[in-house]
N, C-alpha and C positions, 0 to 999 in steps of 0.2 A: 158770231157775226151780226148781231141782233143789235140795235141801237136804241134809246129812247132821248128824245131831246125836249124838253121843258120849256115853256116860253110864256108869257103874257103876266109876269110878277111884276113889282115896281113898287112905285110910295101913291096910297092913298089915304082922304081923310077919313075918321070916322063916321060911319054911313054911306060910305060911297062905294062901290063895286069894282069886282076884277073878274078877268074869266080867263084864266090856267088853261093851258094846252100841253097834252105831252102826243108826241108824233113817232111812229114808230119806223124805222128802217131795217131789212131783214127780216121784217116778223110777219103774221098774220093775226090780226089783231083779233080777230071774230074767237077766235078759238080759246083767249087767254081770259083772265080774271084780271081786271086791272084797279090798281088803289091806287087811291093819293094821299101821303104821309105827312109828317111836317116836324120840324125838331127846333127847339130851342138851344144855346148853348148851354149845357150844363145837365140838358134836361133826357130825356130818353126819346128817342123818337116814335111817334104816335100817330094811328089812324084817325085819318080825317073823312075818307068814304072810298068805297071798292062797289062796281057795277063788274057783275061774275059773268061769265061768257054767255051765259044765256040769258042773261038781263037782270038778274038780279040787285039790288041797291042796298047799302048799307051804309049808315052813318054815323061818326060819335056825335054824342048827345050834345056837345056842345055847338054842336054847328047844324042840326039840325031846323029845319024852316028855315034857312038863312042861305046855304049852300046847295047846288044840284051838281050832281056828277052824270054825264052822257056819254056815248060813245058812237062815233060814225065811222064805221067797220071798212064801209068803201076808202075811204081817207086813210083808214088806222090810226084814227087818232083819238085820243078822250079828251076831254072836255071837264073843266070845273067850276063853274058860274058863282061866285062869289058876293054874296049881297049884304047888304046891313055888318060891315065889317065893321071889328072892333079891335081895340089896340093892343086885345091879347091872344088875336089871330096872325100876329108878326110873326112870320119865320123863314126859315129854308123850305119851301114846300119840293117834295121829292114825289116822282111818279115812277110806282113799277107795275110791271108785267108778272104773271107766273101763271103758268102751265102745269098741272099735276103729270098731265102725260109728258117724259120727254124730263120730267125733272125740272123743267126750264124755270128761272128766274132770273130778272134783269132789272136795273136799276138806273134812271137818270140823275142827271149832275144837279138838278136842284135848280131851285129859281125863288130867289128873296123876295119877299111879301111884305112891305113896314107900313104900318097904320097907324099912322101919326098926322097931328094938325099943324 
């Protein structure tokens, strides 16, 4: 019954900013690990950064200084502030959820990201 819905993707130029939202319905956000992914066509889908239930932060190297992942637990929602974009941060950015306890993992519908001038 657990929902996650994705929002705040679109077309910017290089250098310019975006800030990703995934919102959760069903769930209890405090409790989970949540990442945000991103896939190209063709290409395999890849970590972009995961804040772990207890605060912890993780990011691939290519997006480091450049991206912050947050989460405000009242709301259930994460956050992904997007800076200094460049035109091979294009993608489907996908946000999930997982819970070790409970087994739990869940997946949003994605939300296009194109960096172009």
């Amino acid at each position: 019954q657990a929902q996650l819905v994705e929002s705040g993707g679109g077309l910017v130029q290089p250098g310019g900013s975006l800030r990703l939202s995934c919102a959760a319905s069903g769930s209890i956000f405090s409790t989970y690990a949540v990442a945000w992914y991103r896939q190209v066509p063709g290409k395999q889908r890849e970590l972009v950064a995961r804040i772990g239930s207890g605060g912890t932060i993780t990011y691939a190297d290519s997006v480091k200084g450049r991206f912050t992942i947050s989460r405000d637990n009242a709301k259930n929602t994460v956050y992904l502030q997007m800076n200094s974009l460049k035109p091979e941060d294009t993608a489907v950015y996908y946000c999930n959820a997982a819970r070790i306890l409970g087994s739990l993992n869940f997946w949003g519908q994605g939300t296009q990201v194109t960096v172009s001038s």
